[in-house]
C-alpha positions in Angstrom: 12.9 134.8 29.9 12.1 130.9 29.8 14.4 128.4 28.2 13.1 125.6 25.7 14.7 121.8 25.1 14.0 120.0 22.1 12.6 116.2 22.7 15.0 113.2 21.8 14.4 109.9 22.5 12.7 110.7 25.5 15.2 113.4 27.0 15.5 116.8 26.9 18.0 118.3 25.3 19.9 121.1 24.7 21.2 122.0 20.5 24.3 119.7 20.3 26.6 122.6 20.2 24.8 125.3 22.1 23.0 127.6 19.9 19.9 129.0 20.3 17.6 131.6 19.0 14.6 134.2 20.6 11.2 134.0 19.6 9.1 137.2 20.4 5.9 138.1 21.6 4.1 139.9 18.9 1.7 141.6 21.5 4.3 143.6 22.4 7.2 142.8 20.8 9.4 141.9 23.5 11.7 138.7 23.6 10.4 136.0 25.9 11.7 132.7 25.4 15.3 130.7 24.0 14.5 127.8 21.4 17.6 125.9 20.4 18.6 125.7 16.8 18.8 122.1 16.0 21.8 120.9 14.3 22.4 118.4 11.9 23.7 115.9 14.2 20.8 116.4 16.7 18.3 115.9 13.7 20.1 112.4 12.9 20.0 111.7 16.6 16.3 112.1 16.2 15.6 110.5 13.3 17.7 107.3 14.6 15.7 107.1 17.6 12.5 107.2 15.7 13.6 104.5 13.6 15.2 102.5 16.6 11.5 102.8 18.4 9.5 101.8 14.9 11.4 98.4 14.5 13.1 97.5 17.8 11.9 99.5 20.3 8.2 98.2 22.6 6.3 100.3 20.0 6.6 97.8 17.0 5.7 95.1 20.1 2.5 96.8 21.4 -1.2 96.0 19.5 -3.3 98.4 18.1 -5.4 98.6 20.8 -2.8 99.2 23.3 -1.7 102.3 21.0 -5.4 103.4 20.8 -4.8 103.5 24.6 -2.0 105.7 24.4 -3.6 108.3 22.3 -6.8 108.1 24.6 -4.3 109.4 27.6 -2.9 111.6 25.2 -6.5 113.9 24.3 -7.3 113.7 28.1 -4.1 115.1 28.7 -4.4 118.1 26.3 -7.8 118.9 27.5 -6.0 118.9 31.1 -3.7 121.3 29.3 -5.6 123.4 27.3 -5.5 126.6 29.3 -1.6 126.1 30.2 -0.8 125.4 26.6 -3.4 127.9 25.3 -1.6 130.8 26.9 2.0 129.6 25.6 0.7 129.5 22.2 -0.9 133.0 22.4 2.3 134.4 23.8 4.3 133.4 21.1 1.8 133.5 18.1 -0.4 136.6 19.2 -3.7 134.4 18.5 -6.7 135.2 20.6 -6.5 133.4 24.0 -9.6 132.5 23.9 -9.0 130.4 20.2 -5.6 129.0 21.5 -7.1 127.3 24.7 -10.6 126.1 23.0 -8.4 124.8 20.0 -6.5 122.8 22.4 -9.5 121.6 23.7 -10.9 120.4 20.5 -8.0 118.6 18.9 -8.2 116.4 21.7 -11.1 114.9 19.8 -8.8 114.2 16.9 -6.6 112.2 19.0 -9.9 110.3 20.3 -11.0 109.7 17.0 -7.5 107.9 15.7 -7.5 106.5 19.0 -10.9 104.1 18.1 -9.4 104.2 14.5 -6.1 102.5 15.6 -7.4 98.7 15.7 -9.6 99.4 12.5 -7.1 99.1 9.9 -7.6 95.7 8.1 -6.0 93.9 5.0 -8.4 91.6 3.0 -8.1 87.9 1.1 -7.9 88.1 -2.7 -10.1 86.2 -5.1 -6.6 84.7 -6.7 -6.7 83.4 -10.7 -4.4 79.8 -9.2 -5.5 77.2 -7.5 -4.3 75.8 -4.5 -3.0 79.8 -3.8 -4.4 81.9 -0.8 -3.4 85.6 -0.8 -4.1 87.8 1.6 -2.8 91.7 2.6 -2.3 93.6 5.5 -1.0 97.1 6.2 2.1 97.8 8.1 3.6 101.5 8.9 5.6 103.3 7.1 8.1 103.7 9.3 9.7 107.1 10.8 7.1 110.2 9.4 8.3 114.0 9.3 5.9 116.3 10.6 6.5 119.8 9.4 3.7 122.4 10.9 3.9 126.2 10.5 2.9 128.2 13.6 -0.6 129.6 12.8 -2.7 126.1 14.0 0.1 124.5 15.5 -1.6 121.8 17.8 -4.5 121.3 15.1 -1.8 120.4 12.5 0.2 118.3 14.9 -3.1 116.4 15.6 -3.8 115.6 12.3 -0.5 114.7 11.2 0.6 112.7 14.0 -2.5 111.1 15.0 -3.1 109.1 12.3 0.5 108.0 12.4 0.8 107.2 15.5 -2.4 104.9 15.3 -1.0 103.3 12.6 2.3 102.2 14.4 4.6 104.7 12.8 7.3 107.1 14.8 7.7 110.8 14.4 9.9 113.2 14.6 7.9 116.8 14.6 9.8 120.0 13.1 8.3 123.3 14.9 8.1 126.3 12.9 10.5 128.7 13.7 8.6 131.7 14.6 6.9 129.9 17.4 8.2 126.7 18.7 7.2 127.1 22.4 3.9 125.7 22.0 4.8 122.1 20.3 8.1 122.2 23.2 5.3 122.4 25.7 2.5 119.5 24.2 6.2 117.9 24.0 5.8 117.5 27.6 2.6 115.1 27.4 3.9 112.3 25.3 5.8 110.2 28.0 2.9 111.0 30.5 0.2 109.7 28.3 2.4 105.9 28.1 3.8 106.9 24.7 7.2 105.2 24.8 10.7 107.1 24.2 11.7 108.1 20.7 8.4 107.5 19.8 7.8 111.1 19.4 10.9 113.6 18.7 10.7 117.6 18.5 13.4 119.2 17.0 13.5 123.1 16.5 15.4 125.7 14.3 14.9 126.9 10.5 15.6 125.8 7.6 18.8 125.3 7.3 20.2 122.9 8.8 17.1 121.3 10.8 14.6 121.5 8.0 16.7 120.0 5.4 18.4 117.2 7.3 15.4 116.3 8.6 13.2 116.1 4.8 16.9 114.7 3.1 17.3 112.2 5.7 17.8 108.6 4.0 15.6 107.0 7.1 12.6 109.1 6.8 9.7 107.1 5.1 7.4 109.8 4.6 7.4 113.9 5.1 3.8 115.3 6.0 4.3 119.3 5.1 2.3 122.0 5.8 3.8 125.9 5.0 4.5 127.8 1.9 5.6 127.2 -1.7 8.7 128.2 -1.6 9.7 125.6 1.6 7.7 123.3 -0.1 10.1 123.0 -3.2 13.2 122.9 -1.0 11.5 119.8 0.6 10.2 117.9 -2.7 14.0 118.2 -3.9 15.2 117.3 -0.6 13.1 114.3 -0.6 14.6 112.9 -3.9 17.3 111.9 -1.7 15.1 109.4 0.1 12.5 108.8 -1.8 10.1 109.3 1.1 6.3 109.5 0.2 5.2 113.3 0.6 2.1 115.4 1.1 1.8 118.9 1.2 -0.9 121.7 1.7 0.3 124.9 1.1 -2.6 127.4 1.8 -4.6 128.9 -0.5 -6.6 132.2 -1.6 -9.9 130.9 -1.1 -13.4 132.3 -3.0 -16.3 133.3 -0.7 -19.3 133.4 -3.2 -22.4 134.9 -2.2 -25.4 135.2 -5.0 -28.1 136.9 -4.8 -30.9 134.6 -3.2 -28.1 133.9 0.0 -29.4 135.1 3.5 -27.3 137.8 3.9 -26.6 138.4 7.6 -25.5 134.5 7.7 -23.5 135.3 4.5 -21.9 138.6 6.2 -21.2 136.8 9.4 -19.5 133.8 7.2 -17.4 136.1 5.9 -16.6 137.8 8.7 -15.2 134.9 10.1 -13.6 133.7 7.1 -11.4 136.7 6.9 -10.8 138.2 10.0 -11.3 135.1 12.3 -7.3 134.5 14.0 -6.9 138.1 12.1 -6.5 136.3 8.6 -4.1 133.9 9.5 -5.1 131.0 8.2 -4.8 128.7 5.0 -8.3 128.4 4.6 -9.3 132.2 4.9 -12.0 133.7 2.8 -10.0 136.1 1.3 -11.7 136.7 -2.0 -15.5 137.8 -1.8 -17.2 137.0 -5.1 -20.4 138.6 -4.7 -23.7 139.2 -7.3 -23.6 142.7 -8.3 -27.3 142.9 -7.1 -26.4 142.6 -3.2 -22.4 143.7 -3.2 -23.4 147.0 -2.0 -25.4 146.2 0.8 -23.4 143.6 1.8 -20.0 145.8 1.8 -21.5 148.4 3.9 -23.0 146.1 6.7 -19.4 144.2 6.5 -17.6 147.7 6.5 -19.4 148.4 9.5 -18.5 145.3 11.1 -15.0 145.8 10.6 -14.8 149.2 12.2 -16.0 148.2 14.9 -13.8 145.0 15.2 -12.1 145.1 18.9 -8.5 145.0 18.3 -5.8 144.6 21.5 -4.3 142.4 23.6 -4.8 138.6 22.6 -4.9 137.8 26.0 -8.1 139.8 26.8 -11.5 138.3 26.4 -12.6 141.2 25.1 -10.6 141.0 21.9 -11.5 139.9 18.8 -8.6 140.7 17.1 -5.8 140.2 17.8 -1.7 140.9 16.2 -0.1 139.1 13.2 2.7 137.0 14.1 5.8 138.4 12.4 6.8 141.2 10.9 7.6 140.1 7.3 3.7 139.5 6.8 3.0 143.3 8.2 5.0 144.2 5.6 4.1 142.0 2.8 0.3 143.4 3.5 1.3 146.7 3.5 3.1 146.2 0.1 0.1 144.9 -1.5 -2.3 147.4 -0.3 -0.7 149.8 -1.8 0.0 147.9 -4.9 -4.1 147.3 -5.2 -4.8 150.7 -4.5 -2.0 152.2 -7.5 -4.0 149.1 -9.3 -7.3 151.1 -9.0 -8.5 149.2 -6.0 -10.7 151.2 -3.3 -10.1 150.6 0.6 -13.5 150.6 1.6 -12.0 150.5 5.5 -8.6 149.4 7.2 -5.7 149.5 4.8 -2.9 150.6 7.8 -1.6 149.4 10.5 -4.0 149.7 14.0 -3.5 151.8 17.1 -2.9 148.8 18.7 0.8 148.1 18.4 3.2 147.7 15.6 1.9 144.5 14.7 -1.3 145.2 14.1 -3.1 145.8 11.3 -6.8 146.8 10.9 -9.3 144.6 9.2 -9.1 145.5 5.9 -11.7 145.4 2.8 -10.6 146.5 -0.8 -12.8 146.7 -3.8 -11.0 145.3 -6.9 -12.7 146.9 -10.5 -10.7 143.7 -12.3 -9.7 140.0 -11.2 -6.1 141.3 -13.2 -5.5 142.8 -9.7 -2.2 141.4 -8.1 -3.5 141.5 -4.6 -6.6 139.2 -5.8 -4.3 135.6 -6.4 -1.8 136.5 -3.9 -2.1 135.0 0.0 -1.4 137.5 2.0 -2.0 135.8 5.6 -3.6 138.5 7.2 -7.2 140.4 7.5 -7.4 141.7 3.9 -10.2 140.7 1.9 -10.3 141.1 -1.9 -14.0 141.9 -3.3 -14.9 141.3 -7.0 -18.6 141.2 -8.5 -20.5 138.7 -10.6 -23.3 139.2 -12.6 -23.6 135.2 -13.3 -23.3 131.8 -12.5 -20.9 130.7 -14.8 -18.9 133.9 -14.2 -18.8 133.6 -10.6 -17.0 129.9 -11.5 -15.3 131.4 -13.8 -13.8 133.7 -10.7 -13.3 131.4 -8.1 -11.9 128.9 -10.6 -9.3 131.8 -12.0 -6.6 131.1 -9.4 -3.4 128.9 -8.5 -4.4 128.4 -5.3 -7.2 125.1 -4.7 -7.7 124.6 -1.4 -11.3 125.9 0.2 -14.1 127.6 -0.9 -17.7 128.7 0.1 -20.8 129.2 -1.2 -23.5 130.8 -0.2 -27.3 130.7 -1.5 -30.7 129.0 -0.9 -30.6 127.5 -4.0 -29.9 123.3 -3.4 -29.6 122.5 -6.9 -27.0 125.5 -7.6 -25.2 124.7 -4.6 -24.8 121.2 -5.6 -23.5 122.5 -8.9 -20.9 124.6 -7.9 -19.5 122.3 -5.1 -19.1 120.4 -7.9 -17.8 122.8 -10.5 -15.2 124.9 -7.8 -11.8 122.9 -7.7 -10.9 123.3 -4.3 -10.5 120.1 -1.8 -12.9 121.4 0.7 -16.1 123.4 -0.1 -18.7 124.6 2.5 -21.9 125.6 1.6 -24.0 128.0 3.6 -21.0 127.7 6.3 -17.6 128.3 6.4 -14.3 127.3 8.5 -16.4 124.3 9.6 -14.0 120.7 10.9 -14.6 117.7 12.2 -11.6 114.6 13.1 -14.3 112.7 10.4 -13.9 115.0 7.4 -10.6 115.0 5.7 -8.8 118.2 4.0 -6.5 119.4 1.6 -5.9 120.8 -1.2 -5.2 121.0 -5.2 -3.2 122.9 -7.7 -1.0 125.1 -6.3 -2.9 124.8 -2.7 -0.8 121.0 -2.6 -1.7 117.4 -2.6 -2.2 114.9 0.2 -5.1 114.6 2.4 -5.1 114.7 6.7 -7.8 114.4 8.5 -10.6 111.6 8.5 -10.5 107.9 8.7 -8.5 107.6 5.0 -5.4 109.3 6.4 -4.6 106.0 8.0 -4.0 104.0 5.4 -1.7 107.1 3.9 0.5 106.4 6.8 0.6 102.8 5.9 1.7 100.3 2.8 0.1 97.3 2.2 2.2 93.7 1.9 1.0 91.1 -0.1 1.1 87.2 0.9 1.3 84.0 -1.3 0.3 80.8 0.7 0.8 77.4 -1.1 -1.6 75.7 0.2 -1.3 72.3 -1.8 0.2 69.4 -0.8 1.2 68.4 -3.4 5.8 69.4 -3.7 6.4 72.6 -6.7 7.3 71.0 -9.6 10.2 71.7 -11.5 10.3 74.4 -14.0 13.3 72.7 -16.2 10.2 69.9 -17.0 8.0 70.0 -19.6 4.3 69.0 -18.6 
């Protein structure tokens, strides 16, 4: 059993009156760790020190460049890490080893990138309508950012939220997700080793209530950068009218996967392979619905049923694996639900549909065959290795299908066609489309979605100036004194 401390103001800490809760190892479902349940007076304690490092503390005093520094040591650092911190988060999440630690590897070149991006943000001089005026912006931070991550891409997430904040001179204070904190208590542990001042960077743990709310309510939070579900989401958009902080939100999404008929089909297969079972489904830009042409669904199910079945499914800890648990047990549950909603619906399991041999958390890759888009399961994320199949018979009713959702943010398409592809990168409204690829990111290319899928953009060199305002100057520069407005001229 290992005990966690949150981060304040450089210290770790203990929750203010004691409290704590267990987080469990969905490999095997045993408890392993205490996380302490934030309360509202530790939130505030956090907050206040964010806000005391943003305007008085050496932060506000160091250049761009010496930040830029900072987050330099920082990606170093992780890449250091990456195996320790690889195997903490697989512990607690029950994502493949092998993802956790080359993840952590990777987002170290997010950090690199808003690291060179740090002394790049510029103001400009405006062509002013009066004479004798110059006018000029610049862009100064926000001030103290909330940075809410859920537990499936934990250190991505962080990356891209508090990267570009960072660079841009603001402070955060980071809310884990409940159902696996250890991982962000841990990177918690680089910040004052990579020259990143105290209070700087604040992590706070618990749920919703009290830690979430305090922390989205509180009057000196500038902006709240969520990531998570709907129904948080809301909780935070009300909370936030409290403080009027700016916020941006992606909220996952039920992506189409369309395939037509002139796509190469293994690469299409093995796209969707990896769209939908790829960190066993967990993930808010999973492939979950197939759209294929009616002309190829067939042999594309069976060579993707076989693929399925013979999916390696065990201990996330074991090279081998390639699939492994879902993290808790309300989404084993939700899935099962569904499942056997589609199938009462007149959906066919083509494989999976139960729980695996593995452990009680596991659930087999699963592939159902919807006759209608009416189906319930079709529009609703499930978070987990189900994939919905519908068929097409044209172009404009494949849009139609991928288009028929609430959800907006990914999508792929498949097919050798340039001019088609163009057009329905075009025509799908999700924020990110990949074409002939899927799952694909890059520090460069920003994300996020629309509709019901959120609002808000992370990622890429734009997502600086979200975490900035800009301030307008008025020079005089005449020499001639301001004349009196009580005198005629």
């Amino acid at each position: 059993m290992q005990s966690f401390e949150m981060l304040i103001n450089g210290a770790w800490v203990a929750a203010g009156d004691g409290a704590s809760f267990d987080t469990v190892s969905p490999a095997d479902g045993k408890v392993w760790a205490k996380i302490p349940e934030a309360t509202e007076e530790d939130v505030d304690r956090a907050v206040r020190a964010a806000h005391a490092a943003c305007y008085e503390g050496p932060w506000s005093r160091m250049t761009p460049t010496e930040r830029g520094h900072c987050l330099r040591r920082l990606a170093e650092l992780l890449k250091d890490n990456a195996e320790r911190l690889g195997e903490i988060e697989t512990r607690d999440t029950g994502k493949m080893f092998k993802e956790t630690r080359w993840q952590a590897n990777y987002i170290a070149e997010f950090f690199h990138f808003y690291a060179g991006c740090a002394d790049k943000i510029h103001g400009d001089t405006l062509p002013i309508d009066k004479p004798d005026m110059f006018v000029f912006t610049h862009r100064e931070p926000l001030g103290v950012i909330a940075a809410i991550v859920p537990w499936n891409s934990q250190l991505f997430l962080t990356a891209v939220k508090i990267g570009p904040a960072l660079a841009a001179g603001n402070t955060v204070v980071l809310k884990a997700s409940e159902h696996a904190s250890a991982a962000m208590l841990e990177f918690g542990k680089l910040i004052a080793e990579a020259g990143i001042p105290d209070g700087v960077v604040n992590i706070v743990t618990g749920h919703g209530e009290p830690c979430g709310r305090a922390l989205t309510s509180h009057p000196l939070v500038a902006r709240i950068s969520f990531t998570g579900g709907p129904g948080a989401a809301r909780h935070v958009l009300m909370n936030s009218t409290k403080n009027f902080a700016e916020v941006s939100l992606e909220l996952g999404g039920k992506s189409p996967f369309i395939v037509f008929e002139d796509a190469d089909i293994e690469s299409a297969v093995n796209g969707s392979v990896a769209g939908i079972f790829g960190a066993s489904g967990q993930s808010c830009v999973a492939g979950s619905r197939l759209i294929v042409h009616e002309d190829v669904a067939d042999a594309f199910l069976a060579r993707m049923v076989e693929i399925a079945r013979a999916v390696k499914i065990g201990d996330p800890m074991a090279e081998e694996t390639e699939m492994g648990p879902l993290c808790t047990l309300g989404q084993l549950e939700t899935i099962e639900r569904e499942v056997a909603r589609a199938v009462e619906e007149g959906g066919r399991v083509l494989c999976g549909g139960k729980r695996a041999e593995a452990g009680e958390m596991y659930f087999e890759p699963t592939i159902i065959d919807c006759p209608s888009p009416d189906l319930h399961i079709v529009d609703t994320e499930l978070f987990g290795p189900v994939l919905s199949v519908l068929r097409f018979r044209t172009e404009d009713e494949a849009l139609r299908l991928a288009n028929d959702t609430e959800h907006g943010l990914a999508a792929g398409i498949f097919t050798r066609d340039g001019a088609r592809a163009l057009r329905m990168s075009r025509a799908v409204r999700a924020g990110i489309v990949w074409v002939n690829t899927y799952r694909a990111i890059s520090p460069v290319a920003e994300f996020g979605g629309m509709k019901g899928s959120g609002y808000g953009r992370e990622s890429g060199f734009q997502a600086m100036y979200d975490y900035t305002r800009p301030k307008t100057v008025w020079m005089n520069a005449s020499s001639e004194p301001l004349g009196s407005m009580f005198v005629a001229r």
